[in-house]
C-alpha positions in Angstrom: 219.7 -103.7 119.9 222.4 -106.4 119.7 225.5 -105.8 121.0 229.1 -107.2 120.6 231.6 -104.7 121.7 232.6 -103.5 118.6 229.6 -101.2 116.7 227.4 -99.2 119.0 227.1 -95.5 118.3 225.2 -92.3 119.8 222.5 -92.9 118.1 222.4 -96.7 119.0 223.1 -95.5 122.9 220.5 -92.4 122.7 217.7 -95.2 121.3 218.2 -97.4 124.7 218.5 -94.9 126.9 215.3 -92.6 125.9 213.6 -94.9 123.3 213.9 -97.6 126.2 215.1 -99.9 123.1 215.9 -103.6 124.2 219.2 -105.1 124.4 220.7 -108.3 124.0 223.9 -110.0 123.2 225.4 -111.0 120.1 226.6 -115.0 119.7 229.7 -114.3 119.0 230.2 -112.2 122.1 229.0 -114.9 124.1 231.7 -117.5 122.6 234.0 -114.7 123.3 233.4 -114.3 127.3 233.1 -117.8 127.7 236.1 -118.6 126.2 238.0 -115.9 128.5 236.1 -116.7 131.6 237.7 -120.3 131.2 240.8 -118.8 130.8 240.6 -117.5 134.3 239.3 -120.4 135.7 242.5 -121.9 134.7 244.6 -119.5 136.5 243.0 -119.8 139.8 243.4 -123.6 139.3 247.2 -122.8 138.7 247.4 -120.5 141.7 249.2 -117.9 139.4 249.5 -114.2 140.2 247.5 -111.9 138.4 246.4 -108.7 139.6 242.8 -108.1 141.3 242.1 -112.1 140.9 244.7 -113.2 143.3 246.2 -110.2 144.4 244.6 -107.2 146.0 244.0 -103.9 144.6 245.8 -100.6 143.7 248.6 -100.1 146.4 247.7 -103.4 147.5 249.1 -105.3 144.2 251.5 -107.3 146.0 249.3 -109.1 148.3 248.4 -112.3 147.2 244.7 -114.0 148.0 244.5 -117.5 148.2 241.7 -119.1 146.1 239.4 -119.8 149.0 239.0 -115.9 149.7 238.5 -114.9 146.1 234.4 -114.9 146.3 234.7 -112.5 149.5 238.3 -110.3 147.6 235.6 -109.3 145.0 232.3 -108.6 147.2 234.7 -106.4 149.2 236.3 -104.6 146.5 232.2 -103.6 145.6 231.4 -102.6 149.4 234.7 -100.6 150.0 234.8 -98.4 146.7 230.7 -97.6 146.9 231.8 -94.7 148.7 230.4 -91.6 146.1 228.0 -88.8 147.4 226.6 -85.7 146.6 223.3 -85.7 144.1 222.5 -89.3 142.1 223.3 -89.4 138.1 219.9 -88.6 136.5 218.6 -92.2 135.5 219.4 -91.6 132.0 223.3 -91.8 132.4 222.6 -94.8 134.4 221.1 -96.7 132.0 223.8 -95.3 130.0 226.7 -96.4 131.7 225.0 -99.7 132.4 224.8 -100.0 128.2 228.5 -98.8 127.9 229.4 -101.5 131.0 227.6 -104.4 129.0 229.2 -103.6 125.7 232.6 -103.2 127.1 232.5 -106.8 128.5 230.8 -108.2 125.3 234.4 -107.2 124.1 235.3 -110.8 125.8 238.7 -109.4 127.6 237.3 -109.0 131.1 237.1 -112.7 131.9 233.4 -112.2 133.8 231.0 -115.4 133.2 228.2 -114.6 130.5 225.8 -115.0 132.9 227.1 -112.0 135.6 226.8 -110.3 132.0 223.6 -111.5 131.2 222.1 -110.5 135.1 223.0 -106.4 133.9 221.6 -106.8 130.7 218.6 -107.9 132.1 218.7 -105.0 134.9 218.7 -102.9 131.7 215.9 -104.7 129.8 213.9 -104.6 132.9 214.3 -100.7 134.2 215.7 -102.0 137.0 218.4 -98.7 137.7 220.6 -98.7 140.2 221.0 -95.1 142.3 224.4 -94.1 141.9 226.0 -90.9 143.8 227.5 -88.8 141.1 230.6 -87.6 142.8 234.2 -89.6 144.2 234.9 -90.7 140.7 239.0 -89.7 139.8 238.5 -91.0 136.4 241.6 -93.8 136.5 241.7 -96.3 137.7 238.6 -95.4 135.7 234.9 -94.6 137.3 235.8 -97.1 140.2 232.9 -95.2 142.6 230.1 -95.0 140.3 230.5 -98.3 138.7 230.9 -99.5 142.4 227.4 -98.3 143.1 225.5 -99.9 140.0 227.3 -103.3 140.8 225.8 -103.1 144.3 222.6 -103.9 142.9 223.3 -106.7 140.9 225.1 -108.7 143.8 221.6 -107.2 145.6 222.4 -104.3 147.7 222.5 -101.0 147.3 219.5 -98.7 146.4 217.9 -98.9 142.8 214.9 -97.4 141.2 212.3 -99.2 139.6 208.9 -98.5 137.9 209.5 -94.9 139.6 209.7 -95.9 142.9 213.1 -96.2 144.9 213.4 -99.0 146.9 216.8 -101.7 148.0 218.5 -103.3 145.3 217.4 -106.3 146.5 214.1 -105.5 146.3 213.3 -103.9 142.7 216.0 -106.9 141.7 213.1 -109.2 143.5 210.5 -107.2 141.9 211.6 -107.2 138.4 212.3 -110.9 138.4 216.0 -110.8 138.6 218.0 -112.8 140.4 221.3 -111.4 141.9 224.9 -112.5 141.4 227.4 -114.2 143.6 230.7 -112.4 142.4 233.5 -115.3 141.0 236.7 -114.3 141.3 238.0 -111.3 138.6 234.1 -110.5 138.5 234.0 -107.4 140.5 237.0 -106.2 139.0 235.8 -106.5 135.7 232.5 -104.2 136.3 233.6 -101.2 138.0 237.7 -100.9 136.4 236.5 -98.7 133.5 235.6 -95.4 131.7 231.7 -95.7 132.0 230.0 -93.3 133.8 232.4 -90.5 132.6 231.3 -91.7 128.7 227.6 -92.3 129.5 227.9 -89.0 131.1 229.3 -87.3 128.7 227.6 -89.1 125.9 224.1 -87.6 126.5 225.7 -84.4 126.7 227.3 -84.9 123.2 223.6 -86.0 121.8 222.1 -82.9 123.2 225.3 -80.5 122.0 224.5 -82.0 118.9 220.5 -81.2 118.2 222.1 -77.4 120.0 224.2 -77.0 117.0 221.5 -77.3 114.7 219.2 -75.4 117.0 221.6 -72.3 117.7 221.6 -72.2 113.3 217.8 -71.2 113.5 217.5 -69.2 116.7 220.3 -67.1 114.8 218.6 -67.1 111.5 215.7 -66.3 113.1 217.4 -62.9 114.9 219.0 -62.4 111.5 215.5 -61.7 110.1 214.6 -59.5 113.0 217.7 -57.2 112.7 217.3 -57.1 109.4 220.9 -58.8 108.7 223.3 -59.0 105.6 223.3 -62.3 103.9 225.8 -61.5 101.8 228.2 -62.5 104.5 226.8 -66.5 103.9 227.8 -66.2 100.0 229.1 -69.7 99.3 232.1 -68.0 97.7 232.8 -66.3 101.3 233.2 -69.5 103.1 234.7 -71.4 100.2 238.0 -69.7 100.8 238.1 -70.9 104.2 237.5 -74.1 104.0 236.6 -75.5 107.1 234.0 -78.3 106.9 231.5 -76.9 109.3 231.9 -73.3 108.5 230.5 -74.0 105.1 227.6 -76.5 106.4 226.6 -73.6 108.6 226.7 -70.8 105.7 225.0 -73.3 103.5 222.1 -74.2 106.6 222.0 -70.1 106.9 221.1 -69.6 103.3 218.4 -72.3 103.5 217.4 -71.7 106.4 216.7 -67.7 105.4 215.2 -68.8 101.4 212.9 -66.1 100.4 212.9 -64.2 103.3 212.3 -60.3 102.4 213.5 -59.3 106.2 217.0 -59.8 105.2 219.5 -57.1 103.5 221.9 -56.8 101.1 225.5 -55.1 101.2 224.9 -51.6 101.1 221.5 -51.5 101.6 220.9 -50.0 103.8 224.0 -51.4 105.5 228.2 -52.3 104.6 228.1 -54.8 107.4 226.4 -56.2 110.6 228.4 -57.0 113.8 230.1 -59.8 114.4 227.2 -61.8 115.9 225.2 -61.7 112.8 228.4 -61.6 110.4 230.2 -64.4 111.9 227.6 -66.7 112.4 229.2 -69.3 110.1 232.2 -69.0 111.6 231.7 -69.5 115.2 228.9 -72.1 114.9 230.9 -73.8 112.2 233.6 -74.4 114.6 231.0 -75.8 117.0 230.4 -78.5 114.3 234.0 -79.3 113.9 234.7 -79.9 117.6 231.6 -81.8 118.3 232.0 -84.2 115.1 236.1 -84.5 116.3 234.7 -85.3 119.6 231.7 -88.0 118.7 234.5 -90.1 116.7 236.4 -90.4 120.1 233.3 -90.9 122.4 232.2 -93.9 120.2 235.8 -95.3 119.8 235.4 -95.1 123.8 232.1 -96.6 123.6 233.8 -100.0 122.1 237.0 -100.2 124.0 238.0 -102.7 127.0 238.7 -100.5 130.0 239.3 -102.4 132.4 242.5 -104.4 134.1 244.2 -106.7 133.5 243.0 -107.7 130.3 242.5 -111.7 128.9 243.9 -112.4 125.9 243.2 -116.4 125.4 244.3 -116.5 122.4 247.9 -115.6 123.2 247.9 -117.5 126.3 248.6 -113.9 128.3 246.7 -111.9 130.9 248.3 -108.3 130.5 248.1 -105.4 133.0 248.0 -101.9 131.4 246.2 -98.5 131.5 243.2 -98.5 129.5 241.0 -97.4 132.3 242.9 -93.9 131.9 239.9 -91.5 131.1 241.8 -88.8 129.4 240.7 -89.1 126.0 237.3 -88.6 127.3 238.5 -86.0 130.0 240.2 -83.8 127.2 237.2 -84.2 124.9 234.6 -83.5 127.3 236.2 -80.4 128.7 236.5 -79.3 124.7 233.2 -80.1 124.4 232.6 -77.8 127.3 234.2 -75.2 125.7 233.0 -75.6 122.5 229.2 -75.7 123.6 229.7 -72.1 125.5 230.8 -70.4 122.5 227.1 -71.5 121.2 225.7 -69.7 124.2 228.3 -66.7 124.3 227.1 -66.1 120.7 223.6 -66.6 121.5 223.3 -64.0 124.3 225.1 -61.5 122.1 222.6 -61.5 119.6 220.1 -61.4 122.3 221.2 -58.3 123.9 221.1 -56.4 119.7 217.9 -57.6 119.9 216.7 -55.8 123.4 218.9 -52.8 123.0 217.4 -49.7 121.4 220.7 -48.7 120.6 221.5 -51.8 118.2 217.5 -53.5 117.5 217.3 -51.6 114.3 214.9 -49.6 115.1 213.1 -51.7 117.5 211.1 -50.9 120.4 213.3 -51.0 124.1 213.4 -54.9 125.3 210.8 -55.7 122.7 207.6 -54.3 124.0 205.4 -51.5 123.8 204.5 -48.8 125.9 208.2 -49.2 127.4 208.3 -48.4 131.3 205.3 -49.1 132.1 206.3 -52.8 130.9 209.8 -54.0 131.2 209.3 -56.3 128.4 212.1 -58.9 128.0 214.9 -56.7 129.8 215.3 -59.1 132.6 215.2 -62.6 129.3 218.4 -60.7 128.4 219.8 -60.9 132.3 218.8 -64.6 132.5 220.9 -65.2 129.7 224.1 -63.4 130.5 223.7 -64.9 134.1 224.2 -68.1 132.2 226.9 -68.0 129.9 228.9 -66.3 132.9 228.4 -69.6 135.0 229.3 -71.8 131.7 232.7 -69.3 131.1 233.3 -71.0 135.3 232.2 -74.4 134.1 234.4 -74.8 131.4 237.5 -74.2 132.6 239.2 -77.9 132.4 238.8 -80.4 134.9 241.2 -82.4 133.0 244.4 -80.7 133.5 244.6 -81.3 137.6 245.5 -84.6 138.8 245.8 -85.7 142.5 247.5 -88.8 143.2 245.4 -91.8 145.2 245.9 -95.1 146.7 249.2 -94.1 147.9 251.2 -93.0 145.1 250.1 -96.3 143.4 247.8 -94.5 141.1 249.7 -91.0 140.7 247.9 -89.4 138.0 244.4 -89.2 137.1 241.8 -87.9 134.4 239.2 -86.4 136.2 237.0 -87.1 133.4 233.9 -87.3 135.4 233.4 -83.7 136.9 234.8 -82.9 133.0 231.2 -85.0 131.5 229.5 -83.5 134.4 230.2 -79.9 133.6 229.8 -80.4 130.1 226.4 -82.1 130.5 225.0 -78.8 132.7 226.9 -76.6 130.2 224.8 -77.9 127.5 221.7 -77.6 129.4 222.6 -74.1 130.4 222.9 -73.1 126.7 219.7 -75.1 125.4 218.2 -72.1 128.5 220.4 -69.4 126.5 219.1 -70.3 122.8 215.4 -70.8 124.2 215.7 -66.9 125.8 217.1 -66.2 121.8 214.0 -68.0 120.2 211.8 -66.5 122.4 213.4 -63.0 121.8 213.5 -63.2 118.3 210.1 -64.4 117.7 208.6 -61.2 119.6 211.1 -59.0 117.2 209.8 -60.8 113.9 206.0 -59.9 115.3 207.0 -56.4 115.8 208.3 -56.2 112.3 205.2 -57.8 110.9 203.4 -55.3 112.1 205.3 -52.5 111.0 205.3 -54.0 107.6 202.6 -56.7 106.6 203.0 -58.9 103.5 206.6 -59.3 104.1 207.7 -63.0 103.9 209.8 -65.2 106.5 212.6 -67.2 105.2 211.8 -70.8 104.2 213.2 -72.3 107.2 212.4 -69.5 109.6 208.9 -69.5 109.3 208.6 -73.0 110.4 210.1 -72.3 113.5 208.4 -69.2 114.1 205.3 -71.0 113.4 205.6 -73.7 115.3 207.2 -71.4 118.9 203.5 -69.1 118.7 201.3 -72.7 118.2 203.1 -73.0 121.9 203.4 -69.5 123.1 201.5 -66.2 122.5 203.3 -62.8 121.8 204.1 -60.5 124.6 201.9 -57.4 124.8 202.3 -56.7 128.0 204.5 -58.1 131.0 204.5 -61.4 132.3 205.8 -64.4 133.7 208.5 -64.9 131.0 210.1 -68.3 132.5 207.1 -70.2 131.6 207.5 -69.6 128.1 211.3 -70.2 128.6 210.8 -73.5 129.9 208.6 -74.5 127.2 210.8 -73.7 124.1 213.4 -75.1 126.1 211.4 -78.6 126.6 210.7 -77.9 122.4 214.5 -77.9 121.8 215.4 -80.4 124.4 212.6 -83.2 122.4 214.1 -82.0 119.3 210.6 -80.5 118.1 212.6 -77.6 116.7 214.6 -79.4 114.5 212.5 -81.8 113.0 210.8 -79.3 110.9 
């Protein structure tokens, strides 16, 4: 995977994070930092003021650092702002952000020397992954705390993990045949002043929201069959007339996905109508798609922007200090991805409960199991799931519209686009649990309606995934353990087994 700053996507990202796909850096990148690194070499020889390389940091702008205390300005800057707790980013968003770090400075506007760049590409390369605290990040003056912690190892401190085993930075960096850096002035600066973390964060959470789009389409298809649904409400014609993008890709997946299957009803036989968690499938999961395709078009503009400050522009003779380590376009995305993502779930567990509920099943057996009572069936699938989408309706409330000031008034409003990625990222695992409990519901339905009527056909696409959940997991005949079987569908959804079918 070569990288220059200006064309990595999700998919790129998701291939070096989980595929372990190498990276390395692109020619012209390298001309690029070069050329600014020498640019700041020139303004330390000219003794000119330029924030955070000869003047200190946030409220402390105005103090000017000779040249002779530059080396130690930046090694403090790392020591002072490693200062996150609570639980470590799962190593996945570490190697993210380290990707997202690494293309941001191949940008060639951070005026680090190739080869600081080179020593975290070769972390990457190498599985050497820093352990980084996932909390203290304010998201502006971007993920200073995180990014604080992943830099600790390079200069070789800190804690790191490597080949599984977590040891001192300076260890798995001796292990791995790395050798660490001695910070040059702007160096430090240059790795931690930027939106990282909060976009690797939240860019595994998009991946996953993603393959949960496609995934809710055939849990619900799949309940559809089971209830016995009215397809006439996917007509093309239907959707047409509103013509939003992803309303009509979900109609269109719908009728695919349900192609030949004799479960399904017409309008007016025997039913006008189904509820709204069958009817407005299209509808609800269609705007889903819209927001998450809105939001992957700003998370990969993020992915190739220079966030940090001040920025080197050599070519125009200027060094410029602005804002770009502002979060907020991914704070405001990730908390609507947030949002977005629940609505999957809230759907989800509606259909769930039809399914369960004598009252709505269609003439189903209570909770989906014989000899009722004695068994409980999946009653308590149905509580799981409502116990989840009622801590997602917490989660998503936005983290991005509060803002307390830091570093004395210096820096008086801030994204908190962090704790926005990290909600998003356990909402989407918290609906991957909802649409498993679905999958699993519906699966035990469509064997109950086989029974009652054999020879009847699955749809096209529905019998695939029915198929492939009972090569994993037997029906239910009488009680037991159900979160083993939960977890499994779940691990199917989360390797995206489900939806390459």
């Amino acid at each position: 995977m070569v990288i220059d700053g200006e064309s990595l996507t999700l998919e790129d990202l998701t291939k070096v994070v989980w595929e372990k796909e190498r990276v390395e850096l692109s020619l012209k990148s390298k001309e690029k930092v070069e050329t600014s690194r020498k640019y700041v070499e020139k303004i330390i020889q000219n003794n000119d003021v330029v924030y955070g390389v000869t003047t200190g940091f946030g409220k402390f702008c105005n103090v000017n650092i000779s040249s002779q205390d530059t080396r130690d300005l930046q090694v403090n800057l790392i020591r002072s702002h490693s200062a996150g707790v609570g639980e470590y980013l799962p190593e996945d968003a570490v190697r993210a952000m380290m990707l997202l770090r690494a293309n941001a400075l191949a940008k060639g506007y951070s005026g680090i020397r190739y080869s600081t760049l080179q020593t975290l590409i070769d972390m990457l390369n190498k599985g050497v992954i820093p352990r980084v605290p996932s909390q203290g990040s304010l998201g502006a003056s971007g993920d200073l705390v995180p990014l604080a912690h992943m830099v600790l190892v390079m200069i070789g401190e800190g804690e790191a993990t490597y080949k599984g085993k977590v040891m001192s930075g300076k260890e798995a960096m001796q292990l791995a045949g790395v050798m660490p850096v001695t910070l040059e002035a702007k160096e430090g600066l240059a790795l931690i002043n930027g939106t990282q973390a909060m976009t690797a964060v939240g860019s595994l959470a998009l991946s996953e929201a993603i393959n949960l789009s496609k995934v809710a389409d055939i849990s619900a298809a799949l309940t559809f069959e089971a209830l016995n649904g009215v397809i006439d409400a996917f007509d093309e014609n239907v959707n047409l007339v509103r013509p939003h993008k992803g309303q009509i890709e979900c109609a269109r997946n719908m009728r695919k996905l349900l192609e030949g299957s004799q479960f399904v009803t017409r309008q007016g036989n025997p039913k006008v109508q189904d509820a709204y968690a069958l009817r407005c499938i299209p509808q609800v999961h269609g705007a889903v798609r819209d927001a998450l395709e809105h939001i992957k078009e700003i998370v990969e503009i993020e992915m190739n922007s220079a966030t940090d400050n001040p920025l080197i522009f050599p070519e125009s003779d200027t060094v410029i200090s602005g804002g770009n380590f502002h979060g907020e376009p991914i704070a405001i995305n990730m908390d609507y991805m947030g949002i977005a993502v629940s609505e999957l779930a809230n759907i989800s567990e509606r259909r769930i409960e039809r399914l369960v509920n004598p009252s709505l099943n269609e003439g189903l057996p209570a909770f989906l199991i014989d000899n009722g009572g004695l068994n409980s069936g999946l009653m308590i699938a149905q509580y799981t799931a409502a116990s989840l989408v009622s801590e997602n309706k917490t989660l998503a409330t936005p983290a991005s519209v509060d803002s307390i000031p830091s570093s004395a008034n210096q820096e008086d409003h801030v994204s908190m686009g962090m704790i926005a990625a990290r909600k998003a990222r356990k909402i989407v695992e918290n609906t991957r649990n909802v649409l498993a409990i679905e999958l699993l519901c519906a699966a035990q339905a469509i064997d109950l309606r086989l029974q009652e009527s054999k020879g009847k056909e699955l749809g096209k696409g529905t019998k695939v995934t029915y198929s492939a959940i009972r090569e994993k997991i037997m029906p239910i005949d009488k009680d037991r353990v159900l979160s083993n079987d939960m977890k499994v569908i779940a691990e199917s959804i989360q390797d995206n087994k489900l939806t390459k079918h």
